[in-house]
C-alpha positions, 0 to 999 in steps of 0.5 A: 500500500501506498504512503499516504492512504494509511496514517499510524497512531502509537500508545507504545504497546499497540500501533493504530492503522487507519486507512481513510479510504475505507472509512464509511463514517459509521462513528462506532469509533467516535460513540466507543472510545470518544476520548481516543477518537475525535474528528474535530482535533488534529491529530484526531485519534489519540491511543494513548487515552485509552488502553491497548486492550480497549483499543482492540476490543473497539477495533475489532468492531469497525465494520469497514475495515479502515481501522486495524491495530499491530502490536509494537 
């Protein structure tokens, strides 16, 4: 995959990928994890305020695909 069709979001333990692409704006991120996940702020996914295993919990359920997770 090409640079720049994915963006890479690290709490240290877990590395967040998102893939703007693939996004359908179905906002489970945002309704799950809103302290992680806002569109409004720059950079809008923030990993460390959460933690690694709320993270994959909330991750497992984005129903694009456009977020996944690999551990550092």
């Amino acid at each position: 995959m090409a640079e720049g069709l994915k963006k890479e979001y690290s709490n240290g333990e877990l590395t967040v990928v998102w893939k703007p692409k693939l996004c359908e704006h179905a906002g489970i991120c945002v309704k799950t994890l809103p302290k992680v996940y806002n569109p409004r702020e720059k950079p809008w996914i923030k990993p460390e305020n959460a933690s690694t295993e709320e993270l994959r919990n909330q991750i497992d359920q984005c129903p694009s695909g456009a977020l996944s997770y690999y551990a550092n």
